[in-house]
TORVOKOL-514046 format. One record per residue (C-alpha): x, y, z; chain; residue number from 0. Coordinates in steps of 0.1 Angstrom, whole numbers, plus 5000, padded with zeros to 4 digits. Layout:
BEGIN
NODE     c1     c2     c3   chaine   num
NODE      X      Y      Z        A   NUM
...
This chain:
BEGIN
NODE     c1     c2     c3   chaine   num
NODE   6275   2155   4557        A     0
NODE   6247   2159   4531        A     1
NODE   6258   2174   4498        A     2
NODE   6245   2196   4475        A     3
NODE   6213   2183   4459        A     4
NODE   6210   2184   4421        A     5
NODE   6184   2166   4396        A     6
NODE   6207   2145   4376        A     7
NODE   6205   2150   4340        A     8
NODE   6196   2115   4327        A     9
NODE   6169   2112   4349        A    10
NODE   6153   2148   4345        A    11
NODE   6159   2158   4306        A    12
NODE   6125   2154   4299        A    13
NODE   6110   2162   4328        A    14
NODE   6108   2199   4330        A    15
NODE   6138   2209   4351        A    16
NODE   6167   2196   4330        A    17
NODE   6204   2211   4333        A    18
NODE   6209   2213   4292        A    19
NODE   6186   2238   4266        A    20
NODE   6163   2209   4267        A    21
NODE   6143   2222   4295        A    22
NODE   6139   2249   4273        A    23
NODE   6123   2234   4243        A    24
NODE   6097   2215   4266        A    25
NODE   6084   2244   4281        A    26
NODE   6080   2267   4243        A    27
NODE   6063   2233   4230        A    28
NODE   6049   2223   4263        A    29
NODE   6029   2259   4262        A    30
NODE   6018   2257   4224        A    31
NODE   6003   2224   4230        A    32
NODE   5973   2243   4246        A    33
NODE   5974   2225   4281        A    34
NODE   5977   2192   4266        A    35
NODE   5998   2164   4280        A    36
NODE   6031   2156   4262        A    37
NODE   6014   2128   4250        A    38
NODE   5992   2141   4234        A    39
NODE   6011   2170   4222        A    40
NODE   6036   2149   4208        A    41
NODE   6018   2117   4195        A    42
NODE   6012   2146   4169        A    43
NODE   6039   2165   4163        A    44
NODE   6066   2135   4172        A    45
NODE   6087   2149   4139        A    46
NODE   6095   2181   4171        A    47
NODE   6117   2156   4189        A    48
NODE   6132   2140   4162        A    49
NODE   6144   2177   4148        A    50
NODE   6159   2182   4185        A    51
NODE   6179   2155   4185        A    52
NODE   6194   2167   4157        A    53
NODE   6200   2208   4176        A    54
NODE   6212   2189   4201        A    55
NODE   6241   2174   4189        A    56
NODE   6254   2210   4182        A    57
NODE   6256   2212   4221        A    58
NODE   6287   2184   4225        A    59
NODE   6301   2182   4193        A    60
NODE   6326   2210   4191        A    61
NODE   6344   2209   4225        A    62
NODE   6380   2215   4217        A    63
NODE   6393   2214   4252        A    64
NODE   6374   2176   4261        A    65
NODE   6382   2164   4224        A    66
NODE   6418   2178   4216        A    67
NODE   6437   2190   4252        A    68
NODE   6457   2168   4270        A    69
NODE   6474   2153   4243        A    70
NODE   6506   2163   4218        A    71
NODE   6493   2182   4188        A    72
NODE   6478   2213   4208        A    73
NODE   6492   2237   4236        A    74
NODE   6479   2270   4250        A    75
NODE   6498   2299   4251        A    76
NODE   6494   2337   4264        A    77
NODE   6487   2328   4302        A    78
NODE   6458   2303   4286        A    79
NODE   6474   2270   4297        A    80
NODE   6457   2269   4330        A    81
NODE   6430   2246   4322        A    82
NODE   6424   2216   4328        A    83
NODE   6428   2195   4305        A    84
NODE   6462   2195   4290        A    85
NODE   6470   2194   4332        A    86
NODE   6454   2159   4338        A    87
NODE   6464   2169   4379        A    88
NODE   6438   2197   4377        A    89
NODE   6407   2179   4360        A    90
NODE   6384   2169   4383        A    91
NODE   6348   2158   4384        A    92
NODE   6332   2193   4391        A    93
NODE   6348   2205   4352        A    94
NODE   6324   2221   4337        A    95
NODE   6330   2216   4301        A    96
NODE   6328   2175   4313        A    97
NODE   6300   2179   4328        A    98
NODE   6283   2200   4295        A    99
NODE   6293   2173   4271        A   100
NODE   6280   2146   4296        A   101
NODE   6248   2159   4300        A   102
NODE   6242   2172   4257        A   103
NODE   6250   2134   4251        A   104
NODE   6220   2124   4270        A   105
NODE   6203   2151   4261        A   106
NODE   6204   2136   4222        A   107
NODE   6197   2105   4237        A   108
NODE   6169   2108   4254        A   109
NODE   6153   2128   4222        A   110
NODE   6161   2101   4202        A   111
NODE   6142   2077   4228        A   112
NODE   6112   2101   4228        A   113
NODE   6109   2098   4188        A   114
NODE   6110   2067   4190        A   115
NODE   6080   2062   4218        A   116
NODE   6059   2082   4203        A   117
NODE   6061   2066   4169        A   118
NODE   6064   2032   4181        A   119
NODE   6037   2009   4162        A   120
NODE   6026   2042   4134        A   121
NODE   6028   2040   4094        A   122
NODE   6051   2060   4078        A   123
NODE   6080   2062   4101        A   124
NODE   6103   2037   4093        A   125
NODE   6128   2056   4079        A   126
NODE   6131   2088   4105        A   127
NODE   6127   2057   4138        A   128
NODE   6162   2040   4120        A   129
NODE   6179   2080   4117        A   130
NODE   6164   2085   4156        A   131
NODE   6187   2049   4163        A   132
NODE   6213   2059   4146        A   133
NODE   6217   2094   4164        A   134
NODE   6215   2073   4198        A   135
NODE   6241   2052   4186        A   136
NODE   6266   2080   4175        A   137
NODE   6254   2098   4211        A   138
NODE   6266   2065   4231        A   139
NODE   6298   2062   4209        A   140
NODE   6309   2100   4224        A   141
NODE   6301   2091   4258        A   142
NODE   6319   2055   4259        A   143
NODE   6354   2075   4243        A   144
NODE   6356   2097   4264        A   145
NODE   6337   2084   4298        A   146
NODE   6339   2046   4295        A   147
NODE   6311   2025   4308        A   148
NODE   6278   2045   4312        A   149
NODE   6245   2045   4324        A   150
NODE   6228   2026   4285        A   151
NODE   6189   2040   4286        A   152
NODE   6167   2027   4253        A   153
NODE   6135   2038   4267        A   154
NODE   6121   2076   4268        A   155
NODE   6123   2097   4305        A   156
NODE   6094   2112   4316        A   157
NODE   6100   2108   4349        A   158
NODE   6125   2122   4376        A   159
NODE   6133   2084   4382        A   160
NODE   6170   2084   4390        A   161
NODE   6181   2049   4391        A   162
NODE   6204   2041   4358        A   163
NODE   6235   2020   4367        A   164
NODE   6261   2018   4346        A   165
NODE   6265   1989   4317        A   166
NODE   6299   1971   4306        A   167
NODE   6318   1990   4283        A   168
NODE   6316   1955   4266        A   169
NODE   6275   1954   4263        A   170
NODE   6276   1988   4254        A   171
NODE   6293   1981   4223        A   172
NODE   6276   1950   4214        A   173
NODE   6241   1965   4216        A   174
NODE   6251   1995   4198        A   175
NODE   6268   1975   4173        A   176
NODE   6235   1955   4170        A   177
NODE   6211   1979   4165        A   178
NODE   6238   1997   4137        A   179
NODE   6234   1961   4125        A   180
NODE   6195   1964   4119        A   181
NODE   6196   1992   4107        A   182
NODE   6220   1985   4081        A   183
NODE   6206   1954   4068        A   184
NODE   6165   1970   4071        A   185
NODE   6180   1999   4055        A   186
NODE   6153   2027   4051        A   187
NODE   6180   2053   4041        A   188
NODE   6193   2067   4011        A   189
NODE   6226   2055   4004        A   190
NODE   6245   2077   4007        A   191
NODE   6238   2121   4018        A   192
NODE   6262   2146   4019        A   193
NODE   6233   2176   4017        A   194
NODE   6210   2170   4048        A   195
NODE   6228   2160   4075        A   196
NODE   6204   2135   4080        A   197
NODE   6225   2097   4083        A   198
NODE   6226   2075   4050        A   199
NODE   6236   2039   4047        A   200
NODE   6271   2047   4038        A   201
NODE   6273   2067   4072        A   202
NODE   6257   2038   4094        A   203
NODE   6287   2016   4082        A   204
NODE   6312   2040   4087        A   205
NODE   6298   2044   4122        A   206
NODE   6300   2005   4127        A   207
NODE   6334   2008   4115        A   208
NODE   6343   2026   4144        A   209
NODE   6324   2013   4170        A   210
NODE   6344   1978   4165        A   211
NODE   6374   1993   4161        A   212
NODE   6370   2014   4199        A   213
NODE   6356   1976   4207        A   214
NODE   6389   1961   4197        A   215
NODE   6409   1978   4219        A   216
NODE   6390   1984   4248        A   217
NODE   6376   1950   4254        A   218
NODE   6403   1934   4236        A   219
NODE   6435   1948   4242        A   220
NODE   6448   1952   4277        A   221
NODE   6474   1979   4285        A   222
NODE   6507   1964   4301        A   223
NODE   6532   1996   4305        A   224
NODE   6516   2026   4297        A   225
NODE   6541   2048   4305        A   226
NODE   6559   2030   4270        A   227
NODE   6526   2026   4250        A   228
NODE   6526   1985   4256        A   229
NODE   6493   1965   4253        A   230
NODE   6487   1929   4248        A   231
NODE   6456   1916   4223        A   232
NODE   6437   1888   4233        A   233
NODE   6414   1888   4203        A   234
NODE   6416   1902   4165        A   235
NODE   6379   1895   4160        A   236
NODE   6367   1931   4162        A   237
NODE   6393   1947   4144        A   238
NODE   6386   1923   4113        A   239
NODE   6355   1936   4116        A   240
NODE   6365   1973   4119        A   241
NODE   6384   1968   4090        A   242
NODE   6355   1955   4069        A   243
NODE   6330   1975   4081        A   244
NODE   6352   2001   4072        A   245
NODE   6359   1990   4032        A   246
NODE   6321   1993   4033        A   247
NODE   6316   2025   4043        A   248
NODE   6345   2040   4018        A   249
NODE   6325   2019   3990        A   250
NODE   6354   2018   3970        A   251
NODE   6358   2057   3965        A   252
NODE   6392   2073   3961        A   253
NODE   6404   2104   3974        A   254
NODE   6400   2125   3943        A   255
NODE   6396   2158   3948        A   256
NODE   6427   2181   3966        A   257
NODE   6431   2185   4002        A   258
NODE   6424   2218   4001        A   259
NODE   6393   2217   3981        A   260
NODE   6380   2196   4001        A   261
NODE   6380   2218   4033        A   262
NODE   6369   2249   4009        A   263
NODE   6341   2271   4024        A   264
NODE   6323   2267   3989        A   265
NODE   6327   2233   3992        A   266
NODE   6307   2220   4017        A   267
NODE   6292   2190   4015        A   268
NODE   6310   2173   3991        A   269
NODE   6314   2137   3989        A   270
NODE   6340   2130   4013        A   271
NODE   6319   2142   4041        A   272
NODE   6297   2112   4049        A   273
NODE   6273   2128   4077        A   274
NODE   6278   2163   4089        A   275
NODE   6258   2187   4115        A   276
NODE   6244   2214   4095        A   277
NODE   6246   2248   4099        A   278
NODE   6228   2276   4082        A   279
NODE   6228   2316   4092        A   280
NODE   6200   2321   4072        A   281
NODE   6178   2300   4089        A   282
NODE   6187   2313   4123        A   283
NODE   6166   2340   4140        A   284
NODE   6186   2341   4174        A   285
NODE   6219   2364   4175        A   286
NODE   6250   2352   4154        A   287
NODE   6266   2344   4185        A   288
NODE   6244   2324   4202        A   289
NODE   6239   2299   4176        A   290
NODE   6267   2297   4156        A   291
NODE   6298   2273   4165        A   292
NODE   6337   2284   4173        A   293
NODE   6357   2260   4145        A   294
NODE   6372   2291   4130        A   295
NODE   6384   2304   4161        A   296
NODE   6394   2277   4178        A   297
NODE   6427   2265   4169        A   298
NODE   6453   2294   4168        A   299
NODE   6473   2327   4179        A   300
NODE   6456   2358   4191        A   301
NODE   6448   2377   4159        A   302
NODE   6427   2413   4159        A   303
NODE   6393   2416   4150        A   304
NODE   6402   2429   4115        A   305
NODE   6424   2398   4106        A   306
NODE   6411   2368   4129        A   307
NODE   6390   2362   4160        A   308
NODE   6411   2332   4176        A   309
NODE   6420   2331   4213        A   310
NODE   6455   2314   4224        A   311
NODE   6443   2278   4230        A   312
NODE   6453   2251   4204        A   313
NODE   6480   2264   4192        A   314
NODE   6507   2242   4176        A   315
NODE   6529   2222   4203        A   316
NODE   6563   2222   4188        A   317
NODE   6558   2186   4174        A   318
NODE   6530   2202   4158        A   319
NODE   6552   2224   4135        A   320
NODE   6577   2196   4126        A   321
NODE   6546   2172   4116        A   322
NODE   6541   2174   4082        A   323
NODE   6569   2172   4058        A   324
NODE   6581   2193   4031        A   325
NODE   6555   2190   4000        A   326
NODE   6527   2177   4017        A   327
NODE   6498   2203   4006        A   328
NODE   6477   2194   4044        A   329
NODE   6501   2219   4056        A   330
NODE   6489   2252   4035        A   331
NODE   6455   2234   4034        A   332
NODE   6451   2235   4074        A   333
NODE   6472   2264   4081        A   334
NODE   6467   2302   4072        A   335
NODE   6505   2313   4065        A   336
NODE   6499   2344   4050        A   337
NODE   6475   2374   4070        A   338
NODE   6466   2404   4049        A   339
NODE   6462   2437   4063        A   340
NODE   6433   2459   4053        A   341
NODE   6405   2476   4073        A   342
NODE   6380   2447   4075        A   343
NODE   6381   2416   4089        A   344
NODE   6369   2408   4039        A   345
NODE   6402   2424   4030        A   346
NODE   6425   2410   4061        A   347
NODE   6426   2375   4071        A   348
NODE   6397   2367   4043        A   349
NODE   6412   2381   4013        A   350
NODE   6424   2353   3999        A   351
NODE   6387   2342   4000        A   352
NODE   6374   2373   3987        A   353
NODE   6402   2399   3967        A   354
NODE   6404   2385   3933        A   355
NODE   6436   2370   3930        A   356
NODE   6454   2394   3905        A   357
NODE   6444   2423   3933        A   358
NODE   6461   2395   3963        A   359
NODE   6495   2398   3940        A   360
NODE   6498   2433   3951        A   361
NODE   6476   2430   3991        A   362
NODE   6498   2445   4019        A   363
NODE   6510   2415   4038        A   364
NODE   6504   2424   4079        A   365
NODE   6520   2388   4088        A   366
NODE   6538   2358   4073        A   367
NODE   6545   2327   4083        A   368
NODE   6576   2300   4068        A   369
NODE   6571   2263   4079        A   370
NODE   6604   2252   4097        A   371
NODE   6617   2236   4062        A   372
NODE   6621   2270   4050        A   373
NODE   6653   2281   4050        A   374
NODE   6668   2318   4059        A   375
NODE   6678   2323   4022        A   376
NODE   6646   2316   4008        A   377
NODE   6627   2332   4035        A   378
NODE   6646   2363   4026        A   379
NODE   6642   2361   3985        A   380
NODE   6608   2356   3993        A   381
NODE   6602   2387   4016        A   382
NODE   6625   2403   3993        A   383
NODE   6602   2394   3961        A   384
NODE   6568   2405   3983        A   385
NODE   6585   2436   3996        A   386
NODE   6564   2466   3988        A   387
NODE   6532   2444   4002        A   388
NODE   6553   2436   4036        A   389
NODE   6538   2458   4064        A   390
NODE   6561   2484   4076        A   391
NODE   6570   2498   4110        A   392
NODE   6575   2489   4147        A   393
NODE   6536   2490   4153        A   394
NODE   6523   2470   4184        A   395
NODE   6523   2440   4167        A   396
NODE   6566   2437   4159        A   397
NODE   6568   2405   4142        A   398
NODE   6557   2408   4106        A   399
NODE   6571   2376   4092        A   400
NODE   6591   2344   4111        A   401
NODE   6603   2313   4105        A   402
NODE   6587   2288   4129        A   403
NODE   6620   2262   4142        A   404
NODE   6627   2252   4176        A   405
NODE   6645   2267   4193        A   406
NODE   6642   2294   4182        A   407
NODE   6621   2316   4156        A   408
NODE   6636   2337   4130        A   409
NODE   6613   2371   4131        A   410
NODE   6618   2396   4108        A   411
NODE   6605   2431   4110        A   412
NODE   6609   2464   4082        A   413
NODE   6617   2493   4082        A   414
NODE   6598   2526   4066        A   415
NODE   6620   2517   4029        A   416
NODE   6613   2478   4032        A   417
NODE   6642   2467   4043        A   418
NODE   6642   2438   4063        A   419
NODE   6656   2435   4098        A   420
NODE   6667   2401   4110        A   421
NODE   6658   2388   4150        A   422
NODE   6660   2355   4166        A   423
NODE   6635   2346   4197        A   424
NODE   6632   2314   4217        A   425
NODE   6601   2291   4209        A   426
NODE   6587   2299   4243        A   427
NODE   6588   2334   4242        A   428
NODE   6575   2336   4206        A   429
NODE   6548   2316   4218        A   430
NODE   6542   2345   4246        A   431
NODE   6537   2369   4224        A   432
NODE   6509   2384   4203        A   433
NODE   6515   2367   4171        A   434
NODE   6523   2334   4180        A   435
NODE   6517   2315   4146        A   436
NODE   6495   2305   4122        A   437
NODE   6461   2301   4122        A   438
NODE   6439   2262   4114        A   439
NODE   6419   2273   4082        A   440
NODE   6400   2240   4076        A   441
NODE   6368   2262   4091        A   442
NODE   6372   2297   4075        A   443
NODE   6336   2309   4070        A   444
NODE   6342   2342   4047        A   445
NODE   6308   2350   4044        A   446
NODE   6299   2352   4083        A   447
NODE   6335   2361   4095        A   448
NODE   6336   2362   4130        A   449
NODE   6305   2339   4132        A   450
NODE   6311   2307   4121        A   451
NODE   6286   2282   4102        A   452
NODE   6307   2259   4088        A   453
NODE   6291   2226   4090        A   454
NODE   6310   2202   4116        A   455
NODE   6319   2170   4100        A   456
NODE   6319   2143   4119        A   457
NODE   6320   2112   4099        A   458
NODE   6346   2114   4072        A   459
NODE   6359   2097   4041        A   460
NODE   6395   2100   4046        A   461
NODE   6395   2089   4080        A   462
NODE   6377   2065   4072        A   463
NODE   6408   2048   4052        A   464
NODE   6427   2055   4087        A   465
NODE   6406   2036   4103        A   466
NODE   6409   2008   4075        A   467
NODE   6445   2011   4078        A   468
NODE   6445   2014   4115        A   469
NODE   6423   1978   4120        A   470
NODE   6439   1962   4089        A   471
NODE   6472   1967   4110        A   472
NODE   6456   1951   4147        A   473
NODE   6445   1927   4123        A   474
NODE   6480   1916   4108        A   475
NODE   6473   1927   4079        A   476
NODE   6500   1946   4061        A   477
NODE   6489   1947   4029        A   478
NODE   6457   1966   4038        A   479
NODE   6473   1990   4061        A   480
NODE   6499   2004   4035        A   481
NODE   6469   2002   4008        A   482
NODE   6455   2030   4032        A   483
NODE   6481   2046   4042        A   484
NODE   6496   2053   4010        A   485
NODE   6461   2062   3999        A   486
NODE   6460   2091   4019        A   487
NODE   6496   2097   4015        A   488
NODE   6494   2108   3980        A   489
NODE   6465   2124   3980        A   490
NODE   6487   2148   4001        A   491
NODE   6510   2147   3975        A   492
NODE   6542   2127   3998        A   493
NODE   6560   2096   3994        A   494
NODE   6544   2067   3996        A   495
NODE   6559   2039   4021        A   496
NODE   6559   2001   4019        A   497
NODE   6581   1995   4055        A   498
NODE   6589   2016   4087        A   499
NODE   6621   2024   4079        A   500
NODE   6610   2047   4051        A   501
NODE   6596   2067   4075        A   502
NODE   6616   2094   4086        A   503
NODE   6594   2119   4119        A   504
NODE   6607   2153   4114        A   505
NODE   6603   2158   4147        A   506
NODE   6624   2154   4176        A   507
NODE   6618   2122   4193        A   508
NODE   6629   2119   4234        A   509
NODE   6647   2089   4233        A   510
NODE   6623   2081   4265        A   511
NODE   6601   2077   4239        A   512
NODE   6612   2044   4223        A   513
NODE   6616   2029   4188        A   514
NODE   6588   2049   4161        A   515
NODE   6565   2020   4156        A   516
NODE   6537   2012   4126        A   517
NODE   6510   2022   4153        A   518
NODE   6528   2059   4156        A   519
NODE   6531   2058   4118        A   520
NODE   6497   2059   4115        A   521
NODE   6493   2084   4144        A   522
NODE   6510   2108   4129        A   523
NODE   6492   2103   4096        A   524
NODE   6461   2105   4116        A   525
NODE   6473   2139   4132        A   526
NODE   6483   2152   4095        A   527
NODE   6451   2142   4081        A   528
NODE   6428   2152   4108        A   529
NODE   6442   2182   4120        A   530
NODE   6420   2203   4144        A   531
NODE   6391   2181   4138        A   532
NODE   6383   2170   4173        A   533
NODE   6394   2138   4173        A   534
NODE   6429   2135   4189        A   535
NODE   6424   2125   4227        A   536
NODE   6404   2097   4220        A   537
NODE   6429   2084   4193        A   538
NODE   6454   2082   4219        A   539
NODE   6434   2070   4244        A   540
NODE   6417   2038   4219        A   541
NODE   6453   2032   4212        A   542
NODE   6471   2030   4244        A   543
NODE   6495   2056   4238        A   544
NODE   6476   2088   4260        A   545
NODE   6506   2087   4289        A   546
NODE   6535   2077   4266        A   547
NODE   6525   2113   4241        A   548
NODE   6513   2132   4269        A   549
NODE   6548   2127   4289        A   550
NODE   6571   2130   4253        A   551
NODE   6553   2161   4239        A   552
NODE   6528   2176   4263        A   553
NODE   6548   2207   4279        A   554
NODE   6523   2205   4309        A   555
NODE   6531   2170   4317        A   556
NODE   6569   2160   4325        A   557
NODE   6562   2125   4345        A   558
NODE   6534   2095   4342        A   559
NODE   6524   2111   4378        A   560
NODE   6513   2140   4364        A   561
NODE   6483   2121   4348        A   562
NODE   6477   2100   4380        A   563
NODE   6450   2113   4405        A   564
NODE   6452   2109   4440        A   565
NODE   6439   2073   4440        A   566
NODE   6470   2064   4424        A   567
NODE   6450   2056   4390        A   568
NODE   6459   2072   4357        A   569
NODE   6431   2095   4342        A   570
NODE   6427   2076   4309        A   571
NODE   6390   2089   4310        A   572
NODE   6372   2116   4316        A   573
NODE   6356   2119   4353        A   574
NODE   6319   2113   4355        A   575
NODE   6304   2143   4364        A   576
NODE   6297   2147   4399        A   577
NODE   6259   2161   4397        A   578
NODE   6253   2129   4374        A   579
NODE   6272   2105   4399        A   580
NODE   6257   2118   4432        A   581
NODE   6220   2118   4422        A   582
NODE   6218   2089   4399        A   583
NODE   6206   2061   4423        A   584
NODE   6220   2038   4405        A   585
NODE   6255   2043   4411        A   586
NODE   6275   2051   4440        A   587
NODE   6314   2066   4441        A   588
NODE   6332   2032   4429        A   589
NODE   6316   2038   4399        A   590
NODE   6335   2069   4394        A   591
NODE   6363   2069   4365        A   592
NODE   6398   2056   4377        A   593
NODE   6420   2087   4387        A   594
NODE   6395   2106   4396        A   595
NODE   6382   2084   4429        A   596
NODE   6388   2101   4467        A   597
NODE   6396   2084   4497        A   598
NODE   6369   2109   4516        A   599
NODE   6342   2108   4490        A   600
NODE   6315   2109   4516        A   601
NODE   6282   2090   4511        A   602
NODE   6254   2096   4483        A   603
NODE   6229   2112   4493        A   604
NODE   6193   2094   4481        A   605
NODE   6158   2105   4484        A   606
């Protein structure tokens, strides 16, 4: 039986009928050339494709649900946890947001590719031909984390050719590594950017860094129980190199400035944020919402347009809450704990952005929020202390303030004189409700509100010395893991640790789980550290452990089989999309993603 027909992305980006927006940009450019060919138009004006490879990565680079479900830190609550992704049974080739992020990768790699053909051999280009590389390389590195082996294209579509077989995951990495590698040593970049968004030096090692660290443990390492998170390593050669790549990249730099600052919206583009995609409202002329991106409103409860726009997915799994420990300042610097009340959405959730702060001593409080350390005493001198700003009533949103513990929550609610009225709820039913914890603040964008153009950072100093502690460590190397470790550690203002057993998880550990190891040590420092910041499901995936956290923490999975498809396969990867699958010539069904392959696939159909 024939199926559906569609033009596969790779093949057709370029060629007037793509599936992403860059169909669109052809055909506005395509009719200001005057009825010229393309290559005429753009042998001209080849700086047009090099500034949509850069729009482009706006397209893929801020999908919570691909980057950040399916995995331990993040649930979905109020009806929301339907989807597909933190349920690996229900993810299936025909997902949409798969599909989305499949295609916008090719779509910034096939820009890059047309740069580059249409400035092959011309003066004065050196520089912007090694930033069109680089953006190819960072495209590939999002497809081979979350797809595997792909289809690896260096030359520019024009065509609606369809034939591009997949390469080795293993040649994949090597030529990306290898053309990081030229550009690095025939550097034409600054050394280091934090204003642009364009790539520096500094940013080109940082992306090596990683690249050989993923290489490490895909090629290298080999999975041997995977319900318990065991893997064998044949070879430590990549992860030496992760590891130095890495020191490169950091340069030496310490973590100086606090957490919190750091993630300040007047702070962007500071010197921890090696390469970031740029966003400016000013610049825009389409409507806010079309253009802007969702970090602010992505990770949280269900708040009211006059506090916070954040739907119920991403909300803190219960080993969420218990992560970070007493004292460490990532918690108040990720989380929003306090929710003003006022009649804009200035003098509600952004007042502490924009009251002056003698003015916030004396704000009406709608919500509060105590971390689980907090205990009912101090809760209640606080509430006590903040009284006459604690919102009063039974209004439709009951819970004004609550300690968040499992397994239950302490709520508290008051009365028309202040006084406070003690409840207890179960964690699941809290979770239900409308004000089901705090909100991730890392994003706020005061001046825009709803509309959020906060830059998205992808490359990142501070991970950067988790990924120097996390190769140091596959590399045997002790010494350089705690170096890193610690390094971030007290920056966060905690304890540093020189051997496992200092570490103490405050949260509860299913003794299906096994022993806490050095790799979970620095899981959990990754999770701390890089909080909401899309990178979670490929952390567990590099390191083995996706089916051994999913099962422990992941409310919608109880059982390895619930992450197995119907080919008996777990779903370490995302599924190839099946528009890209069934029309690319070039591959057939076996080249579809374990745990996503079918029995009754029925034949390609090929024109």
């Amino acid at each position: 039986m024939k199926k559906t027909l569609y033009i596969t992305a790779i093949a057709a980006l370029l060629a007037g009928t793509a599936l992403t927006s860059c169909s669109d940009f052809l055909e506005a450019d395509n009719k200001s050339a005057g009825g010229t060919t393309s290559d005429e138009f753009f042998g001209s004006k080849a700086d047009a494709m090099l500034t949509s490879a850069y729009v482009s990565l706006k397209n893929f680079n801020n999908q919570a649900d691909i980057t950040d479900q399916g995995t331990d830190l993040y649930m979905n609550t109020r009806g929301q946890d339907a989807g597909a992704f933190n349920q690996y049974s229900s993810l299936d080739p025909e997902n949409g947001v798969v599909k989305t992020y499949y295609v916008s990768c090719y779509g910034t790699v096939n820009y890059a590719n047309g740069f580059l053909y249409y400035t092959e051999g011309k003066d004065g280009y050196e520089a912007k031909r090694q930033e069109a590389r680089f953006l190819r390389d960072y495209a590939y590195y999002c497809l081979t984390q979350q797809f595997g082996s792909v289809p690896y294209i260096t030359t520019y579509i024009q065509s609606a050719e369809r034939n591009y077989p997949k390469m080795a995951l293993a040649d994949i990495y090597k030529n990306v590594a290898d053309d990081l590698l030229d550009v690095y040593n025939n550097c034409k970049l600054p050394d280091t950017d934090y204003t642009s968004g364009r790539p520096s030096k500094e940013a080109v090692a940082a992306l090596l860094a990683k690249i050989y660290l993923a290489w490490g443990w895909d090629i290298d390492t080999q999975v041997t129980d995977a319900a318990n998170g065991k893997y064998t390593v044949a070879s430590k050669e990549h992860f030496a190199q992760a590891a130095q790549w890495a020191e490169t990249a950091i340069g030496g730099k310490a973590l100086t400035q606090p957490f919190a600052t750091k993630w300040a919206p007047t702070n962007e583009n500071n010197d921890e944020f090696m390469w970031s995609i740029q966003y400016d409202a000013e610049s825009i002329e389409s409507s806010l919402d079309k253009e802007c991106n969702a970090q602010s409103s992505t990770y949280g409860g269900y708040y009211s347009t006059n506090q916070k726009g954040c739907d119920s997915k991403n909300q803190q799994t219960e080993k969420s809450m218990y992560l970070f420990e007493k004292g460490d300042t990532r918690y108040e610097g990720t989380f929003m704990t306090t929710f003003y009340q006022g009649n804009s959405m200035d003098d509600a959730y952004f007042a502490p952005y924009t009251v002056a702060a003698e003015k916030l001593a004396t704000h009406p409080i709608n919500l509060k929020f105590f971390p689980y350390w907090t205990t009912e005493a101090e809760a209640t001198a606080w509430l006590a202390e903040h009284k006459a700003q604690m919102a009063k009533g039974d209004g439709p949103n009951v819970v004004k303030a609550a300690i968040l513990t499992s397994p239950n929550v302490t709520k508290f609610t008051f009365s028309a004189d202040g006084t406070a009225k003690k409840t207890t709820e179960s964690l699941s039913s809290f979770n239900a409700s409308t004000d089901n914890g705090v909100c991730v603040r890392k994003f706020d964008d005061p001046v825009n509100k709803s509309y959020c153009y906060r830059d998205i950072v992808i490359l990142n100093r501070s991970e950067l010395y988790l990924v120097a502690a996390e190769a140091n460590l596959m590399n045997d190397n002790l010494t350089g893991f705690w170096k890193y470790i610690n390094a971030v550690r007290t920056r966060a203002g905690v304890k540093t640790l020189n051997a496992l057993s200092e570490y103490e998880p405050m949260y509860t550990v299913p003794s299906t789980f096994g022993d806490i190891t050095l790799l979970d040590l620095l899981l959990d420092e990754r999770a701390r550290e890089c909080y909401a910041e899309k990178t979670r499901f490929v952390d567990l995936r590099r390191t083995k452990q996706l089916v051994r956290y999913n099962v422990a923490f992941n409310s919608s999975v109880s059982s390895v089989a619930n992450m197995t498809g119907v080919d008996g396969e777990i779903k370490w990867l995302r599924p190839i999309p099946s528009a890209e699958l069934n029309n690319n010539t070039g591959m057939t069904s076996a080249d579809q993603n374990a745990g996503y392959r079918t029995s009754s696939s029925e034949e390609k159909v090929s024109e």
